[in-house]
C-alpha positions in Angstrom: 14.9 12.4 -21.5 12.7 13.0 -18.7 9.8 12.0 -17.0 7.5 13.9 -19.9 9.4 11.4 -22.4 7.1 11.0 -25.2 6.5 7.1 -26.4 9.0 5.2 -28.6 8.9 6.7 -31.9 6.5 4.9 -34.2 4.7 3.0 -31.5 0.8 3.4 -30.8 -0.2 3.2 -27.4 -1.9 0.0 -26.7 -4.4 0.0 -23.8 -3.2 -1.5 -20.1 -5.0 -4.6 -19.5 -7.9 -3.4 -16.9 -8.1 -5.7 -13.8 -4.6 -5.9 -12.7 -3.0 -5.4 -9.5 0.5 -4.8 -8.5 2.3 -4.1 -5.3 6.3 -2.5 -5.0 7.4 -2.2 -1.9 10.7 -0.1 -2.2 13.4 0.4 0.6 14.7 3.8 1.5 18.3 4.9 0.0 21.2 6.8 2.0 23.4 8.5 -0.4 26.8 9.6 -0.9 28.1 8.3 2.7 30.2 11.1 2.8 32.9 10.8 0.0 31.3 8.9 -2.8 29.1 12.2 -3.8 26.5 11.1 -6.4 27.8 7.5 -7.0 27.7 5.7 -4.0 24.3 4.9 -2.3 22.7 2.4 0.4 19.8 0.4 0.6 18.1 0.7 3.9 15.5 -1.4 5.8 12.4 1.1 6.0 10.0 0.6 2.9 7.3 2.9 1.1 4.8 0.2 -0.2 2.8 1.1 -4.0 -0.2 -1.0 -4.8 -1.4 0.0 -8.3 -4.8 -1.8 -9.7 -5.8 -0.7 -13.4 -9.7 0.0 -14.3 -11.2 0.6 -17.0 -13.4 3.3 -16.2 -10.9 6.4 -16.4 -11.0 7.5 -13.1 -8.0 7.7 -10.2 -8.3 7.6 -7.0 -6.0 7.7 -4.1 -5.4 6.3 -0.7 -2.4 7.6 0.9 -1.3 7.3 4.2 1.8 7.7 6.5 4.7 10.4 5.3 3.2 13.7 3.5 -0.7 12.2 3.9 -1.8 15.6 5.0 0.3 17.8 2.3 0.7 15.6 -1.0 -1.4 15.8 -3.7 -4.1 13.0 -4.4 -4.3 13.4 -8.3 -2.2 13.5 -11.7 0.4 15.9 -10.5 1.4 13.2 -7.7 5.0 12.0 -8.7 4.2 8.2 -8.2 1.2 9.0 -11.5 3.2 11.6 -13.6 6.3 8.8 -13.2 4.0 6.1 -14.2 2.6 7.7 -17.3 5.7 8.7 -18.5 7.0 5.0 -18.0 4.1 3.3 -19.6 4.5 5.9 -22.2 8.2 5.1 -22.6 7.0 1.4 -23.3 4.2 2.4 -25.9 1.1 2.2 -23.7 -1.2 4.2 -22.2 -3.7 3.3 -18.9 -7.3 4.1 -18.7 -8.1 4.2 -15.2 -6.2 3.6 -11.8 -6.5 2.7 -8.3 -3.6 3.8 -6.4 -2.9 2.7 -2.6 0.5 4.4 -1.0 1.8 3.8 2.5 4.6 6.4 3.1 7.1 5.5 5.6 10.2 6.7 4.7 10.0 10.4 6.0 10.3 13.4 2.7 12.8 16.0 2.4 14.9 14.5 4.8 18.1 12.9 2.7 16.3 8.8 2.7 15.4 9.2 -1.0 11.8 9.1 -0.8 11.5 10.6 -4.4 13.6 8.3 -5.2 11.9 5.6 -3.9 8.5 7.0 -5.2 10.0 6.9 -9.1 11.4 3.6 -8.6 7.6 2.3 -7.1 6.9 3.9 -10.6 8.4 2.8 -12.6 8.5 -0.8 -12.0 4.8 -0.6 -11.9 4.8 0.0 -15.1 6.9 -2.0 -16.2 4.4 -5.1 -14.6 1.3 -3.5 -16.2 2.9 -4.2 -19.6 1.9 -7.5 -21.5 4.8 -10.4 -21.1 6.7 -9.6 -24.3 7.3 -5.9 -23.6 8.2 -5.8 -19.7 11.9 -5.0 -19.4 14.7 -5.6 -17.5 16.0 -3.6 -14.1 19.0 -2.2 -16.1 16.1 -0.1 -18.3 14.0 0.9 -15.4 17.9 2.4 -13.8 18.0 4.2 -16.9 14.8 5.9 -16.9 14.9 6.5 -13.0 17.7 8.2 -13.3 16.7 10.3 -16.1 13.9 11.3 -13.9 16.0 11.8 -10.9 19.1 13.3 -12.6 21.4 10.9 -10.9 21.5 7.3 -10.5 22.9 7.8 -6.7 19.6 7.1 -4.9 17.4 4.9 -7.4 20.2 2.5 -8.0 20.4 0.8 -4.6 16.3 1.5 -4.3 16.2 -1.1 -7.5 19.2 -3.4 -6.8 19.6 -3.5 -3.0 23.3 -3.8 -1.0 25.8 -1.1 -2.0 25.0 0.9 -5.1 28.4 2.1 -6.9 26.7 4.2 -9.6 28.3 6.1 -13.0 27.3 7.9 -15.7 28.6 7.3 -19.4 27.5 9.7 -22.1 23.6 9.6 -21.3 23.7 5.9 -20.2 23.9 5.3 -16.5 25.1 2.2 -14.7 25.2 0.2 -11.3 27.4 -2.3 -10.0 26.1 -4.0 -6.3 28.9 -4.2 -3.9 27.1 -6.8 -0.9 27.7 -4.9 2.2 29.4 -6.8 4.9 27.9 -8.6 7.6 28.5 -6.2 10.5 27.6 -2.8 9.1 24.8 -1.6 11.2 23.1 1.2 9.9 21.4 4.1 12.2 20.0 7.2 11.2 19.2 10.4 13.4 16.4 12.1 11.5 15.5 16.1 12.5 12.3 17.5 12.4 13.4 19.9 10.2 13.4 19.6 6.2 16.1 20.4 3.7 15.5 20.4 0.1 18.0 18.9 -2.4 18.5 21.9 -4.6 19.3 24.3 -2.0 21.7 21.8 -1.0 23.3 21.4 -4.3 23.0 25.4 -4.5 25.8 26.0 -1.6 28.5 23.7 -3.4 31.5 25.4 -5.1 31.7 25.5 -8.4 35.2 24.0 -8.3 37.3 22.4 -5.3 41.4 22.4 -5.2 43.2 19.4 -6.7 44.2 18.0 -3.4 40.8 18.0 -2.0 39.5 15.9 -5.1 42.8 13.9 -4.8 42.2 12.8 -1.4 38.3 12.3 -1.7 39.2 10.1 -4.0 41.1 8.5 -2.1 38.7 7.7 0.8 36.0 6.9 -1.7 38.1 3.9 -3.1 38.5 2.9 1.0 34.7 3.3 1.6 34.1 0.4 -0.9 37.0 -1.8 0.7 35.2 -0.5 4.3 31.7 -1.2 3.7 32.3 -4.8 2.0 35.6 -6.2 3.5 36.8 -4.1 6.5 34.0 -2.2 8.3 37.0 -1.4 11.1 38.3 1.4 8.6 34.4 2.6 8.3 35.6 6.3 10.3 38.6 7.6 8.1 36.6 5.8 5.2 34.0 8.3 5.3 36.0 11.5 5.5 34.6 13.8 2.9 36.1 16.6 1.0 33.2 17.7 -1.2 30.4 18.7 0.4 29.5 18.3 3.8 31.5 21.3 5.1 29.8 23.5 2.5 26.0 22.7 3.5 26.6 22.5 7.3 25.5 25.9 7.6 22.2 25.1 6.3 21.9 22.2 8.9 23.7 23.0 11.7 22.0 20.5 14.6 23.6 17.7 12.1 27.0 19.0 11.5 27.1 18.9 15.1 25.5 15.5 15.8 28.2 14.2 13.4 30.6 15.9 14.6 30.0 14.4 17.6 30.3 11.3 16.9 32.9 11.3 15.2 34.7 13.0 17.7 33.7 9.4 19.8 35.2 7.3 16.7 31.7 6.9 15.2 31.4 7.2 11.2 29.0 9.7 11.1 27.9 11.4 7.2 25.1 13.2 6.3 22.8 11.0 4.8 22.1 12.2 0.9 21.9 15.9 0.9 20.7 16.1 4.2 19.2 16.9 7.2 19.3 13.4 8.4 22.4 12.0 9.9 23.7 8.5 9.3 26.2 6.1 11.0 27.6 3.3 10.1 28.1 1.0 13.3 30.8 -2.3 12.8 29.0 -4.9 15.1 25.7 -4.7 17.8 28.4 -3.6 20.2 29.2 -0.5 18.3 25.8 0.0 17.2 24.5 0.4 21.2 27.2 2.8 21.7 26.1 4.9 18.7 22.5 4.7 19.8 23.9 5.9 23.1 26.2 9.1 21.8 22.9 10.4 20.0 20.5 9.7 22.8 22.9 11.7 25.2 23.7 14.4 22.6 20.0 14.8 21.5 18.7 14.9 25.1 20.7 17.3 26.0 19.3 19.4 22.8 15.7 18.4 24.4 17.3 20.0 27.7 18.2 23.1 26.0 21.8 23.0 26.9 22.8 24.0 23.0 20.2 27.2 23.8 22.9 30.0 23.9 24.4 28.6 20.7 21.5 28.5 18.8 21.0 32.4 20.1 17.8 31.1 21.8 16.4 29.1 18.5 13.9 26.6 19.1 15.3 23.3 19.9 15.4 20.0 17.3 13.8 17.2 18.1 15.0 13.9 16.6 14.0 10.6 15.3 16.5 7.8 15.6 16.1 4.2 13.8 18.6 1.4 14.1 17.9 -0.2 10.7 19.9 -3.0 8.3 21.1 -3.2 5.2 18.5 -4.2 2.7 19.9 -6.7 0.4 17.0 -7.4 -1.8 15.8 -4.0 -3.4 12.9 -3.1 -4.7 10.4 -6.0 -4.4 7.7 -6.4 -7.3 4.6 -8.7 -6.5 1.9 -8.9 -9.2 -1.6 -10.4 -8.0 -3.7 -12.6 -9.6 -6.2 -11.6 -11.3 
């Protein structure tokens, strides 16, 4: 199903209570982390914030501000409405009016799940508007994200927090939440240029040799034992064999940020499908020397020393966050009438 799902079969909609008010705040998601393509994700400290307030009178109306404020729509076609019509649909009711508040931090089109974390707000929205006896679980709202989204990947640690190890079985799609280990110190280098998930996905093979899948498999396995036990094994943990050598050319400031620091002993991925790159630091000590390697390497971007390479292309300009692991998820605060 998919975010036009039509209502449980049988079921008339019942009217949403007017009156109600619900915030979600949701954190932004890092996915993949190099070998665990579509099944491994990361919860990250930076948070979009939802509040949804039902009227009775019909109307919508909607504040939005930070990320996408001066290019996203304002009405029904927004993703955070269509997502929670087709939730509240999914759970046999239908809403009469809405008041919709959005603070957008978590920057779009850059690999942080954003539309992710906009379908999660969603759907758990939803899922609070309901009356008591018909509100479900997290394990439905995965299910329905990731029917939205197509893969669990992002929404999964965007609902459950930590370290998101995510599968698909038949049409049912599952999580299990791996808590991330003390030291990891997540940073993120984010370019001011966008790159959109499906013409990512459109520069993969159709098929990769035996021995690449072999081994990715291999460093996906030590990515889990990495991120949760030994965050010293973090760099030949996040060796990938699937896609980031494919879609470098559509990003090519990142392949070389990560390449970078990597070359320093950094574990450095592309974070989701890209542009934005992410490493994952063992300790404060490594963490200042990461900050350091992409301060150095993006000044001398700002300096134009990269010019001749990129044939005299205008230089990228970066935004770079130390962040932590969020360990809570999605956060789901229903006000009092």
């Amino acid at each position: 199903m998919t975010a036009s799902s039509e209502p449980r079969v049988g079921t008339a909609l019942r009217p949403v209570a007017p009156g109600q008010r619900v915030t979600v705040r949701v954190p932004a998601t890092s996915a993949n982390l190099g070998p665990g393509y579509d099944s491994l994700g990361l919860a990250l400290a930076l948070y979009d914030t939802v509040t949804v307030e039902t009227t009775d009178d019909g109307a919508l109306s909607f504040d939005l501000a930070g990320e996408g404020a001066d290019t996203l729509p304002r009405d029904g076609s927004h993703l955070v409405v269509r997502t929670l019509d087709a939730a509240l649909a999914r759970l046999g009711y239908a809403r009469s009016g809405l008041a919709l508040t959005a603070d957008n931090v978590s920057p779009h089109g850059r690999g942080l799940g954003s539309s992710a974390s906009a379908t999660v707000a969603a759907v758990l929205a939803a899922a609070a508007l309901v009356e008591p006896e018909d509100r479900p679980d997290r394990a439905w709202a995965l299910q329905l994200c990731s029917e939205i989204e197509g893969h669990p990947d992002n929404v999964a640690p965007a609902i459950f927090g930590s370290l998101a190890l995510s599968w698909q079985d038949g049409e049912a799609f599952h999580t299990a939440v791996a808590e991330v280990a003390p030291s990891v110190v997540p940073i993120v280098a984010i370019p001011d240029f966008e790159l959109s998930t499906e013409l990512a996905r459109s520069l993969l093979p159709s098929s990769i040799p035996h021995t690449a899948a072999a081994a990715n498999s291999g460093r996906a396995a030590l990515l889990v034992h990495a991120l949760t036990k030994e965050p010293s094994l973090l760099l030949p943990a996040t060796e990938d064999y699937l896609h980031q050598s494919y879609r470098s050319g559509a990003m090519e400031p990142s392949a070389r940020l990560i390449g970078q620091l990597r070359s320093e002993g950094h574990a450095a991925v592309v974070s989701g499908a890209g542009p934005t790159v992410l490493a994952l630091a063992d300790g404060e000590e490594e963490a200042d020397e990461v900050q350091g390697a992409v301060e150095r390497f993006t000044g001398y971007l700002a300096e134009g020393l990269f010019d001749a390479e990129q044939g005299g292309e205008s230089v990228t300009r970066w935004r770079v966050l130390r962040l932590a692991v969020d360990r809570e998820g999605a956060r789901v605060d229903v006000h009092p009438r």
